[in-house]
ZADOKE-104638 format. One record per atom (N, C-alpha, C): residue number from 1; atom name; x, y, z. Coordinates in nm, 4 decimals, always signed. Atoms other than C-alpha are relative to their C-alpha. Layout:
N
<pt pos="NUM" site="CA" east="X" north="Y" up="Z"/>
...
This chain:
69
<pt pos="1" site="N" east="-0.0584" north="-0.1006" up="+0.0856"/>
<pt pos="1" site="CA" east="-0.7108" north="-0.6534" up="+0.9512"/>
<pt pos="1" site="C" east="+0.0264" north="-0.0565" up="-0.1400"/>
<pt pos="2" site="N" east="-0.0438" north="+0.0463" up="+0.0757"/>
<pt pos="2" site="CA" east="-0.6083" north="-0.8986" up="+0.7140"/>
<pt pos="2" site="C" east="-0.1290" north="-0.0052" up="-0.1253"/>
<pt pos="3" site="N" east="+0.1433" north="+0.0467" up="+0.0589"/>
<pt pos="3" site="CA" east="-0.9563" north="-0.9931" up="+0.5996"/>
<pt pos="3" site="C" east="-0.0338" north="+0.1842" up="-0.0718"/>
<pt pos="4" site="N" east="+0.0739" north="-0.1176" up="+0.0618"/>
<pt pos="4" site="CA" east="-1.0319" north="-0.5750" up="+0.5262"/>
<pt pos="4" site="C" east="+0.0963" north="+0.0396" up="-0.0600"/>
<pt pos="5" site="N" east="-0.1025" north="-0.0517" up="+0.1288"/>
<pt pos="5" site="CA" east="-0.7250" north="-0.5619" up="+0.2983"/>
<pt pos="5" site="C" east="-0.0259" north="-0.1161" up="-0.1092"/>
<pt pos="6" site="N" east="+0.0223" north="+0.0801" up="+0.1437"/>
<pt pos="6" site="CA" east="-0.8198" north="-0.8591" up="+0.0900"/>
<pt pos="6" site="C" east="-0.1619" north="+0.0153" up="-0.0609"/>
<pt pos="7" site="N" east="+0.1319" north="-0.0490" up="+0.0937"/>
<pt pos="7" site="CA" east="-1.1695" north="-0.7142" up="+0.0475"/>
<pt pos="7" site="C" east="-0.0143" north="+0.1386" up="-0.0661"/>
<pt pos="8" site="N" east="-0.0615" north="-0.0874" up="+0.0096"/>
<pt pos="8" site="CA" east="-1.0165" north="-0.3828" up="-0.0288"/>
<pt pos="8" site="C" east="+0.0303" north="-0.0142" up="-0.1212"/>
<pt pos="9" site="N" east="-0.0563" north="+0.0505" up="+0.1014"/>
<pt pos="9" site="CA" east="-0.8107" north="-0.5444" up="-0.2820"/>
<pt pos="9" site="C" east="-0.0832" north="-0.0589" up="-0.1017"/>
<pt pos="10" site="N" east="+0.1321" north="+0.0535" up="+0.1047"/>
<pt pos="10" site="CA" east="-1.1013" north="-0.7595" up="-0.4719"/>
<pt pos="10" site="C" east="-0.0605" north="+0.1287" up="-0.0241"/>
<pt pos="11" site="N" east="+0.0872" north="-0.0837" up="+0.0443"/>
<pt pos="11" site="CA" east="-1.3189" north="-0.4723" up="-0.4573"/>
<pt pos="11" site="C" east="+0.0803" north="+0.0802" up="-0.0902"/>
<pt pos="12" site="N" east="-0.0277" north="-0.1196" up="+0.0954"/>
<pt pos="12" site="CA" east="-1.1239" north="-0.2094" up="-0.6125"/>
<pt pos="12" site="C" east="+0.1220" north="-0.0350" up="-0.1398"/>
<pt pos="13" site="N" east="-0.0340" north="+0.0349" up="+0.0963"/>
<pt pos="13" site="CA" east="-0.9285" north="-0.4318" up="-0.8398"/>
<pt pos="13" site="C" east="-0.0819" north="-0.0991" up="-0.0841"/>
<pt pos="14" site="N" east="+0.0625" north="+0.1318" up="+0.0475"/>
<pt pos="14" site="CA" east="-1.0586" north="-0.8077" up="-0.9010"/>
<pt pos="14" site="C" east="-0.1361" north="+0.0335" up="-0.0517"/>
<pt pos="15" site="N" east="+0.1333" north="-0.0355" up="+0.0884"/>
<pt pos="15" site="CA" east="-1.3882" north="-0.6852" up="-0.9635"/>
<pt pos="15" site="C" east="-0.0316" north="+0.0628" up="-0.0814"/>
<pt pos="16" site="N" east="+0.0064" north="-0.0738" up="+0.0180"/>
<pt pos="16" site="CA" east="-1.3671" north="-0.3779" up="-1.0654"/>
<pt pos="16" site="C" east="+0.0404" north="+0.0275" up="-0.1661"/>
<pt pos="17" site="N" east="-0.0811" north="+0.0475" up="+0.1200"/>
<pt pos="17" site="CA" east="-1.0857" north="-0.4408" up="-1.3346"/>
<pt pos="17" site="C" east="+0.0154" north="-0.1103" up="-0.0916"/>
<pt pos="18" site="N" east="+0.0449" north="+0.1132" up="+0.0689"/>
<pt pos="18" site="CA" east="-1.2158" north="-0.7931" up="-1.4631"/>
<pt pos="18" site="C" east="-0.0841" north="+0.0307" up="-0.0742"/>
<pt pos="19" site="N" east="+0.0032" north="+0.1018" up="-0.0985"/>
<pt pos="19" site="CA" east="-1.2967" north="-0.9777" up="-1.5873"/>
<pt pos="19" site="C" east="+0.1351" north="-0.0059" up="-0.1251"/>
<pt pos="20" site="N" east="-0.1277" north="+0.0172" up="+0.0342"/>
<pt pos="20" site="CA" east="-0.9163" north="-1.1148" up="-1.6783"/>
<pt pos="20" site="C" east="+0.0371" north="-0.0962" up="-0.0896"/>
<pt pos="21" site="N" east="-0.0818" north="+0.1183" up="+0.0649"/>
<pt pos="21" site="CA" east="-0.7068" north="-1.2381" up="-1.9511"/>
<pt pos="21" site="C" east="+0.0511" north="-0.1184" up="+0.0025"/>
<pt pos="22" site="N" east="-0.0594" north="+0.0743" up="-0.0306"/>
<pt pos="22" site="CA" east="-0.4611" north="-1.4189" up="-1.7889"/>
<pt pos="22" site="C" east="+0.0453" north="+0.0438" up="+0.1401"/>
<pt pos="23" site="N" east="-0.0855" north="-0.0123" up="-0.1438"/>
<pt pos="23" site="CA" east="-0.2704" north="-1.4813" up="-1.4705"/>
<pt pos="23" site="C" east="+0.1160" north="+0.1252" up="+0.0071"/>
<pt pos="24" site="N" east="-0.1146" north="-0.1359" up="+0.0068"/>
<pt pos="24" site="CA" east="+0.0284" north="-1.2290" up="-1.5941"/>
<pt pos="24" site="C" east="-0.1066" north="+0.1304" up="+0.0494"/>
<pt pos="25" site="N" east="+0.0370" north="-0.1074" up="+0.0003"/>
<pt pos="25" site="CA" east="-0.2552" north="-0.9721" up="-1.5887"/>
<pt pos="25" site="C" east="-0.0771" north="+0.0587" up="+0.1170"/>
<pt pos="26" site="N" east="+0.0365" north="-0.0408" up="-0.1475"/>
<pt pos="26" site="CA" east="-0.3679" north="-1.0049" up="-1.2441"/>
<pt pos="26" site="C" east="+0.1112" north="+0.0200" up="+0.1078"/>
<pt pos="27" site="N" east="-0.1446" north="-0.0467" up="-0.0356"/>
<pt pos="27" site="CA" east="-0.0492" north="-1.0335" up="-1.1562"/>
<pt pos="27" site="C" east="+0.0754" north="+0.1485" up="-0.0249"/>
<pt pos="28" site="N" east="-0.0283" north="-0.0995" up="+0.0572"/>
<pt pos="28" site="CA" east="+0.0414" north="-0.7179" up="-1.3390"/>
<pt pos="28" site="C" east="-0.0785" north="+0.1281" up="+0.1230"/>
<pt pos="29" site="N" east="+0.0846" north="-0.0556" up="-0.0548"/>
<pt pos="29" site="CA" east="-0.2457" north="-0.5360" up="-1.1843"/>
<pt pos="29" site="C" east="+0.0097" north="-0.0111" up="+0.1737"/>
<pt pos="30" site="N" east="-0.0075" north="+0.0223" up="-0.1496"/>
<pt pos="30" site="CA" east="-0.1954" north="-0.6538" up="-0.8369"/>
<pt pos="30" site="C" east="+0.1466" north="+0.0935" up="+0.0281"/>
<pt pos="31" site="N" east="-0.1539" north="-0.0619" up="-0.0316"/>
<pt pos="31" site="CA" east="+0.1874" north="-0.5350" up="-0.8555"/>
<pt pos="31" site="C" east="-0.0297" north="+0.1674" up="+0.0286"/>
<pt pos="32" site="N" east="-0.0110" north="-0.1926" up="+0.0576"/>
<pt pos="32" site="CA" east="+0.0609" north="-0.1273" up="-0.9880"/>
<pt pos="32" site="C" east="-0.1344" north="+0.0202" up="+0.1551"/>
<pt pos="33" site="N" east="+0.0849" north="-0.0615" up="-0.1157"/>
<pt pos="33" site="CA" east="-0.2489" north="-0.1896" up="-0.6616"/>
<pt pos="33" site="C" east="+0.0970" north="+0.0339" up="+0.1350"/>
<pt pos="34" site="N" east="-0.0625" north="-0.0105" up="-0.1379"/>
<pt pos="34" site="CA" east="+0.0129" north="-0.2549" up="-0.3890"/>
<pt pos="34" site="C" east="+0.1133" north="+0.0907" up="-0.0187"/>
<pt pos="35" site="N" east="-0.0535" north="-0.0926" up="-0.0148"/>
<pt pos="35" site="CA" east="+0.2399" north="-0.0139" up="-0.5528"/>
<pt pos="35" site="C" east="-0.0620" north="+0.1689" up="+0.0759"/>
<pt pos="36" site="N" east="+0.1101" north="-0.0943" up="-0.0456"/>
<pt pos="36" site="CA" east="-0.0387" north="+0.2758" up="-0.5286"/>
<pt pos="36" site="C" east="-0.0246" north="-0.0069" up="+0.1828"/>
<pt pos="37" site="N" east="+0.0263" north="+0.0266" up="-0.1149"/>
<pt pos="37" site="CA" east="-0.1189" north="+0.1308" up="-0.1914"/>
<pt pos="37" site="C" east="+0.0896" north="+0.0558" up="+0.0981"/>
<pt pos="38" site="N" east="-0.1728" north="-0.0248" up="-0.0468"/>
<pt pos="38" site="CA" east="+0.2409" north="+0.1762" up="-0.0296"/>
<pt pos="38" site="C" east="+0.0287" north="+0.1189" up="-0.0137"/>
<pt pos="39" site="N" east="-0.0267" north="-0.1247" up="+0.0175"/>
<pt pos="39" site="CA" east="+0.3211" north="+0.4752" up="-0.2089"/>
<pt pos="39" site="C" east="-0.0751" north="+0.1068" up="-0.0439"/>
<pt pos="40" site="N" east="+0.0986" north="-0.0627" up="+0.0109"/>
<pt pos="40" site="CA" east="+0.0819" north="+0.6742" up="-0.3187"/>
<pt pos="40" site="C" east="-0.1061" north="+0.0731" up="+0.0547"/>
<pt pos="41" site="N" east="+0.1925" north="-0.0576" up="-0.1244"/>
<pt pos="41" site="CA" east="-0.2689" north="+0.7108" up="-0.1169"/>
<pt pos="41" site="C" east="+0.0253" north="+0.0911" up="+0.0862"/>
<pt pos="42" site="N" east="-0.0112" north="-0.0753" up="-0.1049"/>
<pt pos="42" site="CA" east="-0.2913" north="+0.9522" up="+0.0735"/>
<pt pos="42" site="C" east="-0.0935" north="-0.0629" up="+0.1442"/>
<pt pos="43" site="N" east="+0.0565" north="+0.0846" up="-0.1386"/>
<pt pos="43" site="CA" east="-0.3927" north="+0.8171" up="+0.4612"/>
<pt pos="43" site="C" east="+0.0180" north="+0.1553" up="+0.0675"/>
<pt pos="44" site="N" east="+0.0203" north="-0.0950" up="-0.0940"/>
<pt pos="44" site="CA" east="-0.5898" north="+1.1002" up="+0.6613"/>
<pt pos="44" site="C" east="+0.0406" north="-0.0067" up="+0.1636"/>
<pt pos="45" site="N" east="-0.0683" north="+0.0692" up="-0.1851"/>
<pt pos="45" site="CA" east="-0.4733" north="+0.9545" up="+1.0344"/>
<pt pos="45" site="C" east="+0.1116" north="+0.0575" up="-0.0116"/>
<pt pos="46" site="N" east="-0.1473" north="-0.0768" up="+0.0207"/>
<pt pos="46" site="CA" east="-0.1197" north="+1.0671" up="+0.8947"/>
<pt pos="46" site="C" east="+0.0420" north="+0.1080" up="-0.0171"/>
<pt pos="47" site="N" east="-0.0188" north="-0.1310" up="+0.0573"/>
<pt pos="47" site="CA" east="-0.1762" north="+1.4100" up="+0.7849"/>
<pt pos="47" site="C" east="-0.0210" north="-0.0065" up="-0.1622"/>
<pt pos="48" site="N" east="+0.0551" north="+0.0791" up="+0.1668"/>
<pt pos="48" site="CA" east="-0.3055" north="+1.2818" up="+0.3954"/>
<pt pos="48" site="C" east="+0.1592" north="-0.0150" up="-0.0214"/>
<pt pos="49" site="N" east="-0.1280" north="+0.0419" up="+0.0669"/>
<pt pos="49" site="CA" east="+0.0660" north="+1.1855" up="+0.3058"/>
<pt pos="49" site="C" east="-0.0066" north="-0.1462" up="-0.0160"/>
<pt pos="50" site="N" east="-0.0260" north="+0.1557" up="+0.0197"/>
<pt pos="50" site="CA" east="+0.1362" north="+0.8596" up="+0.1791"/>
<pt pos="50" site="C" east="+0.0431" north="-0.0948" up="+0.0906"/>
<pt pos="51" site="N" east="-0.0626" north="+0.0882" up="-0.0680"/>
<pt pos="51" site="CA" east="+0.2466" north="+0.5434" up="+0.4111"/>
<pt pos="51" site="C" east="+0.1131" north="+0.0165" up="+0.0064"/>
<pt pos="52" site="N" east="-0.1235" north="+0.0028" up="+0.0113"/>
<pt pos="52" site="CA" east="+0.5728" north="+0.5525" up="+0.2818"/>
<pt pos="52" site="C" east="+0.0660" north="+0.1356" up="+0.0684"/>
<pt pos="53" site="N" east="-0.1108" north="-0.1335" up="-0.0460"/>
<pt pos="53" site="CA" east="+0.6963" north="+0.9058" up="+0.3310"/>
<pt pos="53" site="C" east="-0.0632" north="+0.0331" up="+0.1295"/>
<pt pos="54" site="N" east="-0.0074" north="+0.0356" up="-0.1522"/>
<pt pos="54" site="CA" east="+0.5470" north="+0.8627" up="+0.7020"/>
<pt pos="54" site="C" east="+0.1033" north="-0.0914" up="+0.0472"/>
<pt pos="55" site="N" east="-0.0337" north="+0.0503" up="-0.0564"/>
<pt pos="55" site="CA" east="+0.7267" north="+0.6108" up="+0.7404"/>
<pt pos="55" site="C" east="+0.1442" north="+0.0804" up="-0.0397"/>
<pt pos="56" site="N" east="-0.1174" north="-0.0528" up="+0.0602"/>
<pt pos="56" site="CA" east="+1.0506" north="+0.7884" up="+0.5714"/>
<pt pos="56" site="C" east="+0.0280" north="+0.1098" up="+0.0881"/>
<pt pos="57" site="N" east="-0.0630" north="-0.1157" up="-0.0534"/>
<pt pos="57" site="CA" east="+1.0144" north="+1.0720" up="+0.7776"/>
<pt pos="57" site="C" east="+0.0022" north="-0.0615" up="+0.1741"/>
<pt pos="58" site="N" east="+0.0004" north="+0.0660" up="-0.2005"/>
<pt pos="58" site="CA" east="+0.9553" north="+0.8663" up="+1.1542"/>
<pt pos="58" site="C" east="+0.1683" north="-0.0540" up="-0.0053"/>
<pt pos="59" site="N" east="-0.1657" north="+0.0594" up="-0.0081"/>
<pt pos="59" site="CA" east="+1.3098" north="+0.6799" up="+1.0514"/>
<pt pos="59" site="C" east="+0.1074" north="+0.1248" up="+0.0136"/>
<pt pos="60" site="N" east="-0.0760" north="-0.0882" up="+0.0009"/>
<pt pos="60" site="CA" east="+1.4703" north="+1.0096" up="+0.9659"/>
<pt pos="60" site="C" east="+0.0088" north="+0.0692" up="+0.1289"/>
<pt pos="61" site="N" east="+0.0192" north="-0.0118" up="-0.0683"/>
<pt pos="61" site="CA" east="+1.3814" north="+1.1698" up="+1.3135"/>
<pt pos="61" site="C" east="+0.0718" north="-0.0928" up="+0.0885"/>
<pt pos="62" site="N" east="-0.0477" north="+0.1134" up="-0.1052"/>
<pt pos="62" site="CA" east="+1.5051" north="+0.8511" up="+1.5012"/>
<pt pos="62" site="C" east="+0.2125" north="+0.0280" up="+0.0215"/>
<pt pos="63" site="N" east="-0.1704" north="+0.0109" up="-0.0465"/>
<pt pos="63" site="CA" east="+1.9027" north="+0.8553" up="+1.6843"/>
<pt pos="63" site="C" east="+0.0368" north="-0.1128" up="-0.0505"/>
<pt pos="64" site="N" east="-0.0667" north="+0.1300" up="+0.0175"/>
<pt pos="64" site="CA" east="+2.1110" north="+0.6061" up="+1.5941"/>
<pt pos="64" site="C" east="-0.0414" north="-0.1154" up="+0.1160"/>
<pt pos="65" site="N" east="+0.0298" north="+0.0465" up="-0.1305"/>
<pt pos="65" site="CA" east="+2.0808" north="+0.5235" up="+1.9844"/>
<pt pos="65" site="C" east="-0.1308" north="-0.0894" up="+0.0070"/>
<pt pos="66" site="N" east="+0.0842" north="+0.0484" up="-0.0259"/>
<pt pos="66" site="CA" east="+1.7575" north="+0.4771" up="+1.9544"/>
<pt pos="66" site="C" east="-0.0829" north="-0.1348" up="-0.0769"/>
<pt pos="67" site="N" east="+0.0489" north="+0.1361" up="+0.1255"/>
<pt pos="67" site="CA" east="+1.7233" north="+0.2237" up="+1.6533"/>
<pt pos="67" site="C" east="+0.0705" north="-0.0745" up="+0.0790"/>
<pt pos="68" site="N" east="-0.1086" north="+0.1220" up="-0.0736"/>
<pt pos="68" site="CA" east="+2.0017" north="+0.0249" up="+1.8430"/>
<pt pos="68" site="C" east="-0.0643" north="-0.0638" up="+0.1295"/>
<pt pos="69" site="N" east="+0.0550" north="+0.0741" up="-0.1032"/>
<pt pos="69" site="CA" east="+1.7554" north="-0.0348" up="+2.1483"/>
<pt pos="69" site="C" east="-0.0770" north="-0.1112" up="-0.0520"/>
């Protein structure tokens, strides 16, 4: 899994968005991909909603009870 998020990542940044200034600017750029990534994208498996507000709405749903197991 690991391996098809760091070719994920090269492809649609490192390559894509090079070739680079400096280190700040891959840095920069990496910060606004894994923001997008996280919050953003829509993921069809989920219903197209973003990662995040799946995951925002599975916590909200949950008992107290049941986080405590």
């Amino acid at each position: 899994m690991a391996e098809t998020i760091n070719g994920l990542y090269k492809a649609e940044v490192i390559h894509r968005r090079g070739p680079w200034r400096s280190y700040e600017a891959v840095e920069y750029a990496t910060l606004e991909w894994v923001d997008w990534f996280n919050n953003h994208r829509l993921l069809e498996p989920i219903g197209n909603i973003p990662p995040a507000e799946a995951e925002a709405a599975y916590y909200a749903v949950l008992t107290p009870a049941t986080m405590a197991a």
